[in-house]
C-alpha positions in Angstrom: -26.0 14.3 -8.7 -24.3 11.6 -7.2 -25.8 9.0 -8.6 -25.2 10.4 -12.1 -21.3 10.3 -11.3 -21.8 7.3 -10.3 -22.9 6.0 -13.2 -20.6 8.2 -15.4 -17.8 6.7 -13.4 -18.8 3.3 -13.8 -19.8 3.6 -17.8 -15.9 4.8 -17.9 -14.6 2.5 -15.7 -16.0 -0.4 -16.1 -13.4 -2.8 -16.7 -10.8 -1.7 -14.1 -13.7 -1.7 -11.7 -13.9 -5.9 -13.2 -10.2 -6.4 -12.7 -10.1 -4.5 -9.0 -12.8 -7.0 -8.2 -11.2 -10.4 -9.3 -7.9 -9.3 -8.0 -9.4 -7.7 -5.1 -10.8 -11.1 -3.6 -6.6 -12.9 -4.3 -4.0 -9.8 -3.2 -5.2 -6.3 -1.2 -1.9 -5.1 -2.7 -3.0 -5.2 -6.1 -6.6 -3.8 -5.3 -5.0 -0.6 -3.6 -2.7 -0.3 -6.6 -5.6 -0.4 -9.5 -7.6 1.8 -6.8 -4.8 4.7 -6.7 -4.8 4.2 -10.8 -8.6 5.0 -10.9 -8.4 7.8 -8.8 -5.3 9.2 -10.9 -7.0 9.1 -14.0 -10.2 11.0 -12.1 -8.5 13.8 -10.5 -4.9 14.2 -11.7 -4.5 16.9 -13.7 -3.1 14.6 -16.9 -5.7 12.1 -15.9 -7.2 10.9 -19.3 -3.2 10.3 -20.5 -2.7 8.1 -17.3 -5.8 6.5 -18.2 -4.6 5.9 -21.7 -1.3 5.1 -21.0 -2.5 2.7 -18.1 -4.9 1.1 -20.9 -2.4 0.4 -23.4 0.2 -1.7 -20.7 -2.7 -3.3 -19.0 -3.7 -4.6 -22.7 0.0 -5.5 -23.6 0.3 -7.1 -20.9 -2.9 -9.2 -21.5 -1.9 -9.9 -24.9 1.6 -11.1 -23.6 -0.1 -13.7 -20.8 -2.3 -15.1 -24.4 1.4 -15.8 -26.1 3.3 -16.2 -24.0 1.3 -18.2 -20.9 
């Protein structure tokens, strides 16, 4: 059972789990911050909302570093 929510939570999470890493290893702030989002969208009642809503400004944001570097 654990293993299968493992991998559930991984096939979901996959590229927060990518940015936690690379920003993991530069700033512990950042890490703990991206960690608390992940376990928002898990457990929070509204989770899949904060998990949308988190999506859409981390890829706004990402579109605003490529124009505007």
């Amino acid at each position: 059972m654990g293993a299968g929510h493992g991998l559930f939570c991984l096939g979901c999470c996959w590229a927060l789990m990518g940015v936690l890493f690379v920003i993991g290893l530069m700033n512990l702030a950042w890490m703990a911050a991206l960690s608390v989002l992940i376990v928002l969208g898990k457990l929070a009642p509204h989770g899949p909302a904060i998990g949308r809503a988190a999506g859409y400004l981390l890829s706004g944001l990402g579109l605003l570093l490529v124009v505007w570097p």
